[in-house]
N, C-alpha and C positions, 0 to 999 in steps of 0.2 A: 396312684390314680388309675383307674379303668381306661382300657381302650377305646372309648368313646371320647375321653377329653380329647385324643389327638383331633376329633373333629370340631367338637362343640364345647369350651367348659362347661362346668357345673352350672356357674350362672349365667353362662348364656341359656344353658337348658331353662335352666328357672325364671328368668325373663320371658323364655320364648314360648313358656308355660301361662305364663301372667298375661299375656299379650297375645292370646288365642293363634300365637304363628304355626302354620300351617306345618311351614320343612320341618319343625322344633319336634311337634306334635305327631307326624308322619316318624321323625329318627327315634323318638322315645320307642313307638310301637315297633319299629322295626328293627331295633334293637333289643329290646326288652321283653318283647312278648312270646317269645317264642321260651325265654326263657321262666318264665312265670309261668306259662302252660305248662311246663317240665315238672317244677315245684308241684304243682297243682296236680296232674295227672300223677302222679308217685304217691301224692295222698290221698288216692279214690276220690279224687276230682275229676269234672271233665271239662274239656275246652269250653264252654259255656260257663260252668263257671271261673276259671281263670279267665274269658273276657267282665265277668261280671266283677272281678277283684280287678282287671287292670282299671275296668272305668272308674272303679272305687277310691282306686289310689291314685287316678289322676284326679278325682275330685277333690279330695283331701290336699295332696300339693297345691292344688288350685286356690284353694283355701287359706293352706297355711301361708303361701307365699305373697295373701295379701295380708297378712297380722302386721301389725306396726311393728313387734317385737321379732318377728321373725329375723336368723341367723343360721344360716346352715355352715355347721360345723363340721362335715364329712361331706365327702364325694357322691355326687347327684345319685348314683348307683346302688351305693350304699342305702341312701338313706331313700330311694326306690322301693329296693326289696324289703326293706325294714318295714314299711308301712305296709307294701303287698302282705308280706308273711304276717302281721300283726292282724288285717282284715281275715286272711284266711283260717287265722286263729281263734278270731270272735265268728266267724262262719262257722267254721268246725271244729268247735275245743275240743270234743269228747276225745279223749289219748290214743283210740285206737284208729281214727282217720289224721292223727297229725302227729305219729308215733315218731318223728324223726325230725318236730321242730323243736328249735331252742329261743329261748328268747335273750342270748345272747348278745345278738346286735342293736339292742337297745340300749346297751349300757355307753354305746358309739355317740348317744345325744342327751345331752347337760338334763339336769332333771327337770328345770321347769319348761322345756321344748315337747321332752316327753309326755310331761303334763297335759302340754296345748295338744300335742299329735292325740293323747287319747281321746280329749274330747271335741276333736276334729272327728275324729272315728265315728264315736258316739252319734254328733251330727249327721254325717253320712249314712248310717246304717237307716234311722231314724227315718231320714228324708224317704230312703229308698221303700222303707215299710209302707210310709204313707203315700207313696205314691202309688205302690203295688195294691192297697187296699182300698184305696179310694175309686178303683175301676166297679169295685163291687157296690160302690154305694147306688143308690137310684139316681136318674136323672135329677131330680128336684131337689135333695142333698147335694147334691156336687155342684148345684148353681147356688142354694143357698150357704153354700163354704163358701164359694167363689167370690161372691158378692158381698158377704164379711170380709174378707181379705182383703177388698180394693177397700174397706172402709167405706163402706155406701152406707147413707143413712137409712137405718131399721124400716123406720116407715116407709122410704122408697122400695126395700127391700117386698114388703108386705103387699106393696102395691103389685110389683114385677111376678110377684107368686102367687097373689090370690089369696094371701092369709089375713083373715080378719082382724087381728090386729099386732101391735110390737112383741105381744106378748107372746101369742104363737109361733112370731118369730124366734123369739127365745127358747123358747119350749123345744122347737121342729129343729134348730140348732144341736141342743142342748142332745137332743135321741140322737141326733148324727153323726156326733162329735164323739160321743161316748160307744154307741156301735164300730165305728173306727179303731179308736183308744183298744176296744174289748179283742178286736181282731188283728191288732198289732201282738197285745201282749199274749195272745196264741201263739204267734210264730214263733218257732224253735230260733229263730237269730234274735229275736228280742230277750227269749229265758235265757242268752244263754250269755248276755249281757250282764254283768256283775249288777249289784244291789248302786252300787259307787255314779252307775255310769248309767243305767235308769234315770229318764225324765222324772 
């Protein structure tokens, strides 16, 4: 076990991950991060983005540790970097910015955990394109996402926007949805997504 159990075990971390605690959340970073930066910057990364892989991998813990199925069969530590280096791997696969990772310590978690962890990943990445792309949409797009998503009725919808009728709601959806989708799959972290792990 890592010298971090002498403070906290594994599941304590993973609880205190699950239960949004603060000290849990604070020791993670404070422990961890500095080494993750490390990872990162050695492969023409920068602190920016090894913050933007530790938020990634604490969203995916976040996740995983609420699956009904979940079982963490290695040390918090472990299976930490394992997801960090895996994100940073779907960030930068091309060999010559990750010339010095293996994927070794994957084979540390049973195959169907693996399974779940990649398409924990996938979710992540996903969430984060669409959030990044969605600053681009117009005002009027981003209300009418929004107001789909709470499940408001069309007509209400058409009302609140000024659209003549459910249909244009569709329509005005439909252009918004798809200009998104088109500017996802531009990003270089989305091509660089396997066929497998594609929405």
């Amino acid at each position: 076990m890592g010298e971090e159990e002498n403070i906290f075990s594994s599941i304590e971390i993973l609880e205190g991950i699950k239960k949004h605690d603060r000290e849990i959340l604070n020791f993670v970073y404070e422990t961890y991060f500095n080494q993750l930066a490390d990872f990162v910057t050695k492969r023409r990364g920068t602190e920016s983005d090894a913050w933007d892989i530790f938020q990634d991998t604490m969203g995916v813990i976040y996740d995983y540790v609420h699956q009904k199925e979940f079982n963490l069969e290695v040390p918090f530590q472990a299976f930490f970097f394992t997801v960090a280096q895996k994100l940073w791997f779907k960030h930068y696969h091309k060999s010559q910015k990750v010339s010095n990772f293996t994927n070794e310590t994957m084979d540390l978690i049973p195959y169907e955990s693996n399974e779940m962890l990649r398409e924990l990943m996938r979710q992540q990445i996903m969430t984060r394109l669409s959030l990044k792309y969605m600053k681009k949409l117009s005002p009027n797009c981003l209300k009418l996402i929004k107001f789909s998503n709470m499940d408001m009725d069309t007509s209400l919808i058409a009302k609140k926007l000024n659209y003549l009728s459910n249909q244009a709601v569709y329509n005005q959806r439909r252009k918004c949805l798809r200009k998104l989708l088109n500017w996802i799959k531009q990003d270089p972290e989305y091509q660089n997504l396997t066929d497998y792990e594609r929405p």
